[in-house]
N, C-alpha and C positions, 0 to 999 in steps of 0.2 A: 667461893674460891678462897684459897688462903691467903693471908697477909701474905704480899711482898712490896717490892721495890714501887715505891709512888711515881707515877711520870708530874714531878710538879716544876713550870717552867722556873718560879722562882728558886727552887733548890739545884737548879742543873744551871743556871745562868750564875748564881754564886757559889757552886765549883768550879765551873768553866773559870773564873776570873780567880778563886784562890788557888788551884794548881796551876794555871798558866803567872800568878804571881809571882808563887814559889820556885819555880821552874826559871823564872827571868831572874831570883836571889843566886840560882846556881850558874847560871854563866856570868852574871855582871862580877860574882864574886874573884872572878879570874881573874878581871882587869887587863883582859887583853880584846874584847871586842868593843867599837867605839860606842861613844856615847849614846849616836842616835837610837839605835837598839834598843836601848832601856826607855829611851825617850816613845818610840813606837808602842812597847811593849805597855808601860803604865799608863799613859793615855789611852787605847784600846781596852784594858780592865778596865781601868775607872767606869768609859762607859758602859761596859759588860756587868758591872759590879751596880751600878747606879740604874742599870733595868732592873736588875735584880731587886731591888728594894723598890724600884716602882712596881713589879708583879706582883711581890706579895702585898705587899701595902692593899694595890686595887683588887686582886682576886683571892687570893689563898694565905692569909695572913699567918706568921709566926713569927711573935714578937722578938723574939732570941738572935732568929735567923738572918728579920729584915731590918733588925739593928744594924747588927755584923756587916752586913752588903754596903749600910751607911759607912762604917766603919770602914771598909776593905775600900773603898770609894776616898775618905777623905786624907788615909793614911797612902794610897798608892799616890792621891795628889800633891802631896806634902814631898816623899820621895821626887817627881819629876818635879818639882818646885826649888826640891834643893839641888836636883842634879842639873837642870838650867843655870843657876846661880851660879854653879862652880864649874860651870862649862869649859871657861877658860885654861882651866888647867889639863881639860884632860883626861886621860887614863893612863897610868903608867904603862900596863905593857904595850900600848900599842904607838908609843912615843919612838922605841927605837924603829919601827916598820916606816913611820912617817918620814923619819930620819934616813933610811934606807932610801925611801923610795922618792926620796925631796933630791938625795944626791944622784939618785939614775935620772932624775927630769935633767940634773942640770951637765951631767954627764952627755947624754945623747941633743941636747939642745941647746943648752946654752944658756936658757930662761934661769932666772936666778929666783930663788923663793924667799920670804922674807920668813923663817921658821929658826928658830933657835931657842937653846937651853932653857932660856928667860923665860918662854911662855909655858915651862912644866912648873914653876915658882906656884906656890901658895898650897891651901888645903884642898886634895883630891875629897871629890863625894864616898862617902864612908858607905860600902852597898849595904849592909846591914841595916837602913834602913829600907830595904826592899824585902824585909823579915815579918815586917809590924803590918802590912794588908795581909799576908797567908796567916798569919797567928789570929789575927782577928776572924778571920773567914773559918779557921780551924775549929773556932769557938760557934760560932755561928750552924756548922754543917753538923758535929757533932751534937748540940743543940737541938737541932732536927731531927736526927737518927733517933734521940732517944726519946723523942717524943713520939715518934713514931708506932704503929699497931704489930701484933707479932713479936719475932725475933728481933727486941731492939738492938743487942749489940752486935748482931749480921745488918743489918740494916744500917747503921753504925759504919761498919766498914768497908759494905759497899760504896757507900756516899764518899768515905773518905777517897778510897782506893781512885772511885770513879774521876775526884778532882783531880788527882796526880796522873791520869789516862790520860785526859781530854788536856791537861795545863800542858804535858810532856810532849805530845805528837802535835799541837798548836804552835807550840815554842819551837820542837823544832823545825818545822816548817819555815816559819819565820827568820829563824837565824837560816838558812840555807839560803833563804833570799839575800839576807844581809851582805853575803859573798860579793854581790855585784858591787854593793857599795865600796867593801874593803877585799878586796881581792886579795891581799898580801896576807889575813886572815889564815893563820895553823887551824885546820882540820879536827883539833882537839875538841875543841867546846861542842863541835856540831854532833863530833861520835859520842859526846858523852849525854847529849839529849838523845841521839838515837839507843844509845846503850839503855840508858834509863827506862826508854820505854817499852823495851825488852824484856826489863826486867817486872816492871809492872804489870805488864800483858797477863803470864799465867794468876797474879792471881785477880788480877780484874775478872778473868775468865772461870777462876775457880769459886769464886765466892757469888757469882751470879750464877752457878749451878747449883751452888747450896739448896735443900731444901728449906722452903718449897723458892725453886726458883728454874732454871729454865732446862734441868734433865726433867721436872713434873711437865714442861710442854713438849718437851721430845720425845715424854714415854705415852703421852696423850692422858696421863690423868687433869692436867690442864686444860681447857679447848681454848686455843688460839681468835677461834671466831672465823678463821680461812684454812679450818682441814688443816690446820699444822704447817700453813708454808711459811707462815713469824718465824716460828721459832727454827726451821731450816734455815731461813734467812738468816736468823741469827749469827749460826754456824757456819755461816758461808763471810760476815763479816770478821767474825771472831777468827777463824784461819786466815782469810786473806790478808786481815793486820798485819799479823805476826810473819807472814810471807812477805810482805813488805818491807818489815823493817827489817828481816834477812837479807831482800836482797839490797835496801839502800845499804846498809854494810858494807857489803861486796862490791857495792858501786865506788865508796869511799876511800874502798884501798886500794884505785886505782887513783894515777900518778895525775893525767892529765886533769885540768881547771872542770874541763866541761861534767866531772864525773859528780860534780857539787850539784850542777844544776842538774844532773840525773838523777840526782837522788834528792832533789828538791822535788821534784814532779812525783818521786813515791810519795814522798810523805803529804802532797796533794789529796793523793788515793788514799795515804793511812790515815787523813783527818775525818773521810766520809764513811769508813769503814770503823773506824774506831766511835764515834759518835754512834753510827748505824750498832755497835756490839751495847754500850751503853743504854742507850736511848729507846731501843729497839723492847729493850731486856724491859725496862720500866713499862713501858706504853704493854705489853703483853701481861706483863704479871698485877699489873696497877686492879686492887679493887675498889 
């Protein structure tokens, strides 16, 4: 069989944690979803990032790689370190929401909140440093690629591609949730992780057809090992993704609250389907 994509868990567990990184640099950079969010999000790599360097370490070592995982590990911990610290202040855009929604408590109730100007005082967490675990991890995966058998710079970017897949449709899953917490939350940051994942989809899909890659399993000069029904599966992940995040779309431009949490339940679907088009791809073409 020809060189293709490796199913190796420690290079799929330190993408998973450098695109859902990078992904979490693109909405914290707004400054309008709360803090907890980034706090969720860094803590979850870390440990994703920190299996990672235990996989390769015990089974399938690459020195480059299972540095980088340390790396992506002790830099996302630094970021939630400093955004704890500076807790206190905040985020700026979601200070006028609080504000908003401190005067409807005290408007329909009467309860008086003790929130004012004073607690926005000091330095806000600079998100730029939510930059330094995907740069590190960058280094790392690309690393890998080219160490790799075959076509090292398709292999190269399938790896890369695959982190910004699985980080983008993780991420936005997770901020869909976050809704419950911040309800008063604009709709922006959520369509702009679905959007992005949109746009990644073709060529996630394109460059995993690349030869030799998975039109060699659908033409059958590959054998799947089950008569070809992998790599059908594939295609049935590979479309159903992209139907997904079409119709969370559609779900978004609708007015009511509940349409958030409808389009949180796809992106449920687009996280087993999107992995299943990744993962699926590797574990077939792996020699």
């Amino acid at each position: 069989m020809a060189a293709g994509p490796q199913l190796d868990a420690a290079t799929v567990l330190l993408q998973w944690a450098t695109g859902g990184l990078l992904f979490c640099w693109i909405t914290t950079r707004r400054r309008e979803v709360g803090l907890g969010y980034g706090w969720l999000l860094r803590a979850s790599y870390l440990v994703i990032a920190a299996l990672a360097a235990l996989v390769g370490y015990g089974w399938a070592t690459e020195p480059i790689r299972d540095a980088a995982s340390i790396g992506v590990c002790a830099a996302a911990a630094l970021a939630l370190f400093l955004s704890i610290v500076r807790r206190r202040v905040g985020v700026a855009g979601q200070q006028p929401e609080q504000y908003e929604s401190t005067q409807t408590i005290v408007d329909r109730t009467g309860i008086e909140r003790n929130l004012s100007s004073s607690d926005a005082q000091g330095k806000e967490f600079d998100p730029r440093w939510d930059l330094a675990a995907p740069v590190i991890g960058l280094v790392g995966l690309v690393a890998t690629g080219l160490s790799s058998g075959g076509n090292q710079l398709l292999e190269t970017a399938r790896i890369l591609v695959g982190a910004a897949f699985l980080g983008s449709v993780t991420d936005a899953m997770l901020l869909g949730h976050w809704y419950l917490v911040q309800p008063g939350l604009r709709r922006e940051p959520l369509l702009e992780q679905v959007s992005w994942l949109g746009k990644i989809w073709p060529l996630e899909v394109g460059l995993l057809l690349l030869p030799t890659g998975m039109w060699s399993v659908l033409s059958g000069a590959i054998d799947d090992g089950y008569g070809g029904m992998l790599g059908w599966f594939w295609v049935a992940c590979a479309v159903t993704t992209i139907a997904l995040v079409l119709v969370t779309r559609a779900a978004l431009r609708e007015r009511q609250y509940a349409a958030v949490m409808a389009a949180t339940g796809l992106l449920y679907l687009a996280i087993l389907t999107a992995f299943g088009t990744d993962v699926v791809a590797r574990l077939v073409l792996e020699t």
